[in-house]
Structure formats: C-alpha cells, structure tokens
C-alpha positions in Angstrom: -121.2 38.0 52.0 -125.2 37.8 53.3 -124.2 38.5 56.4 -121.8 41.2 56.1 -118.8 39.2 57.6 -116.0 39.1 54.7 -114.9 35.3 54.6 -111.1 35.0 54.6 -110.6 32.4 51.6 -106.9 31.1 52.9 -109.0 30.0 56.1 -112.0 28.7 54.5 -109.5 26.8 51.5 -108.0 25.5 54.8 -111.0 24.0 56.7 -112.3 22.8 53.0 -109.4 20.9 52.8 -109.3 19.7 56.2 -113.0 18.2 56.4 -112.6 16.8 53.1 -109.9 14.6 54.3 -111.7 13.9 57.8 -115.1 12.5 55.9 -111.8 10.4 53.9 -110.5 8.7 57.1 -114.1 8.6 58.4 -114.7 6.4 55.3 -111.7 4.4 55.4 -112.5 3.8 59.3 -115.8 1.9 58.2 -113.7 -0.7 56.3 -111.4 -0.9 59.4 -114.5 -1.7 61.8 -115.9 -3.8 59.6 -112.7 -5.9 58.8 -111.9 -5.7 62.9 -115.8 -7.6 63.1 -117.1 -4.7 65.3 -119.8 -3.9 63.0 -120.2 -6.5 59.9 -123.4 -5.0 58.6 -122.9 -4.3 54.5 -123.3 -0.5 54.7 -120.2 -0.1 56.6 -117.8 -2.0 54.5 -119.9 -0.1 51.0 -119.4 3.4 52.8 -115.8 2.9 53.1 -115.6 3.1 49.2 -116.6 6.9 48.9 -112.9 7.8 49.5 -112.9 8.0 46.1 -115.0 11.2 46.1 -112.7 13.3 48.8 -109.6 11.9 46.3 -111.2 13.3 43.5 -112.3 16.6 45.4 -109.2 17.0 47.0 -107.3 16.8 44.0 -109.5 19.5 42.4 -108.8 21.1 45.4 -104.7 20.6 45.7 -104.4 21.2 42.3 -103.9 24.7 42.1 -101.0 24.2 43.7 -99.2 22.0 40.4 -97.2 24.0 37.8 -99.2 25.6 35.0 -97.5 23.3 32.6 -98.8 19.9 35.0 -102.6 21.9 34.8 -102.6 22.2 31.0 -101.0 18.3 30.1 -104.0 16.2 28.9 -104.6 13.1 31.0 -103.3 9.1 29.8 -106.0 7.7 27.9 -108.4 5.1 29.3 -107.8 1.6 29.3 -110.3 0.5 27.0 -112.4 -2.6 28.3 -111.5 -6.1 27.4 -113.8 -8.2 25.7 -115.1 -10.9 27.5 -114.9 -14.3 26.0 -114.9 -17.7 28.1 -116.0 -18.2 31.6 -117.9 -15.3 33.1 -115.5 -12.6 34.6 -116.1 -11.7 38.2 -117.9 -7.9 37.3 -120.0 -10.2 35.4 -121.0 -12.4 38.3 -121.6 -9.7 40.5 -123.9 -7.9 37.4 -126.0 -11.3 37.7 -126.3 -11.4 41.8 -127.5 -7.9 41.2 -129.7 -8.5 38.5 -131.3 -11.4 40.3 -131.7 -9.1 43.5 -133.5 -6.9 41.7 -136.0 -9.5 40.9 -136.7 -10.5 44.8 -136.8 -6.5 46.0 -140.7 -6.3 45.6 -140.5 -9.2 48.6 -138.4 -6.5 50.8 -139.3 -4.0 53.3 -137.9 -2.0 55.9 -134.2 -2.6 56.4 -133.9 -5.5 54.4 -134.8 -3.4 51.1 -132.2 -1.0 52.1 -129.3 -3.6 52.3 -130.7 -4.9 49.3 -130.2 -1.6 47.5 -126.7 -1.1 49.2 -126.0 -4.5 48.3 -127.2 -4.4 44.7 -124.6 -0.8 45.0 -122.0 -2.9 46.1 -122.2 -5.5 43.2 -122.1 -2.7 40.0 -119.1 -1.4 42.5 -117.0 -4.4 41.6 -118.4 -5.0 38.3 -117.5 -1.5 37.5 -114.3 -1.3 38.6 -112.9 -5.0 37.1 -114.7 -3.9 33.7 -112.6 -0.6 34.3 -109.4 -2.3 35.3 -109.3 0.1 38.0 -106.0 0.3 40.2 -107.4 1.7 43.4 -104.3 1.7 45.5 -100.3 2.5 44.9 -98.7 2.2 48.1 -95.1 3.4 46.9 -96.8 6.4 45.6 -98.4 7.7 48.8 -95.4 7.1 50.7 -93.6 9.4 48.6 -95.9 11.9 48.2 -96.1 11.8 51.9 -92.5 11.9 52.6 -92.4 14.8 50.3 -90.0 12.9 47.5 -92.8 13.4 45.2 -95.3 16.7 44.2 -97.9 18.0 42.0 -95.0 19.4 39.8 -93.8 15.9 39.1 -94.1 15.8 35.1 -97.4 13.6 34.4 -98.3 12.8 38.2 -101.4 15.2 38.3 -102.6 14.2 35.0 -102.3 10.2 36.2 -104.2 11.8 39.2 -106.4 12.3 37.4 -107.0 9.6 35.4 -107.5 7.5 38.0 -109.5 9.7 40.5 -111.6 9.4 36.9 -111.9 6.0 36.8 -112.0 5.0 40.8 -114.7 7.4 41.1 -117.0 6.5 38.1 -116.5 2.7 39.1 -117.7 3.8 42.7 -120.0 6.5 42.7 -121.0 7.0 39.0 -123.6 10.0 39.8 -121.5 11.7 42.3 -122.1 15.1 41.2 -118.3 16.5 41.1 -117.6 14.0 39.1 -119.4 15.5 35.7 -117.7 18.4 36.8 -113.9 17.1 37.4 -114.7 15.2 33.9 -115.6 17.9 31.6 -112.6 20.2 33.6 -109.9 17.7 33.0 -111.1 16.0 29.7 -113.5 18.5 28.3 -115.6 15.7 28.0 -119.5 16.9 29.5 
C-alpha cells in the first residue's frame, strides 16, 4: 500500500460489506420517513430506490461465498417485454408526464428544476420497471435466507439473484456504474 501500512483484506471485506448494507437501510429509511409524513419532499421517497445498487453490490460481494457450481450456472433468461396494445399501460403514462416535464424545465430554476429532474427520474423508474415486469420484493425469500433455511449454495438461487438484481437495478439506476460491470460478469454481455 501507498502508505506502507499492509491492509488486512478479511477486515476491509468486512467493513465493505458492512457500509454497503448501512447506505441500504439508510435508503430504505427515506421511504419510511417519507411514508411516516416527516419529510414528503420527492427526493426522499426517489432515494429510497437505490437499494437496488447495494443488492447488486452486495451480491457481487457475497458471492464468493456460493459453490463453484452456483458461480458458473448461467442466469434465467429475461422476461421479454409485452407488447402494448389497448389503453396506455401505466410505464407509459409516466413516460408521457415525463416527456411533458421535459417540455416546461426551461421555466425552472433553483430547487424546482431539481425536483423536476428527480421527478422526471422517478417517472422512467416506474416506466422501466412495469416495461421490465420487475419483481422487486419476495418476502418468503428474505425470511429464509435470513433464518438461515436458505444459502448461496441453493441450486439456481444466485443465478435468480442475479437476474433480478439485473433487472431491479437497470429499471432504477440504468447508468449505475457496477452495473455494466455485474452485467458483462454474470451474462458476458458488455
């Protein structure tokens, strides 16, 4: 190291982990606040959607962990997208609130073009993520994983990990950076 200290990786793995998962709860806590009507503002409730980036880190992270055999097994494919036909869909609806936005921004300034841009985020969140089909919760899961009834060496778990860290994440945060790198890791895919 630069400064001549050698770093112990168990310990830094360790405090990787663990501030990966605090920034997590941190997230989630903004949708908490916001839905307890402490602080409604649309940045709070927007912010509590990048939980999908510390899921997909901390999965790179964890698995090392899974069998070699769980590493190697090529994720589910995607759900491929429905075409649309009838009434608008709601990803749709939100595409055209955004696109309107973007028509008004030039009359912004000052804190109101920034909740227009998170707001504008917050629209091609949901229209992502219904075009996507994007399950971003499985409660029964998490309890077992937590309870320790379920693991990384589960045959198929990491790759459905995957997969949906994926998808969450790209109907989220589409230019988070890890996210190129988790996809062309996992799928080979660049």
């Amino acid at each position: 190291a630069e400064s001549g200290v050698r770093v112990d990786r168990d310990r830094f793995r360790y405090w990787l982990i663990y501030r990966t998962v605090w920034w997590a709860l941190g997230c989630l806590r903004m949708a908490k606040v916001w839905r307890e009507g402490h602080d409604r503002m649309l940045e709070r409730v927007v912010i509590s959607r990048r939980t999908s980036e510390q899921e997909l880190d901390l999965l790179m992270l964890l698995e090392e962990e899974a069998p070699q055999v769980e590493r190697d097994r090529p994720l589910p494919p995607e759900t491929p997208a429905m075409e649309r036909e009838g009434e608008a869909s709601t990803g749709e609806i939100a595409t055209a609130i955004a696109e309107f936005l973007a028509t008004v921004k030039h009359r912004m300034e000052g804190h109101d073009r920034f909740q227009l841009a998170v707001a504008r985020n917050a629209l091609g969140m949901i229209a992502r993520e219904e075009a996507a089909g994007v399950a971003i919760a499985d409660r029964d899961l998490a309890q077992a994983l937590l309870a320790g009834t379920r693991d990384l060496a589960d045959p198929g778990l990491l790759a459905r990990l995957r997969r949906r860290a994926l998808g969450k994440l790209a109907a989220d945060i589409p230019k988070y950076p890890a996210l190129a790198s988790a996809k062309a890791q996992w799928t080979g895919e660049s």
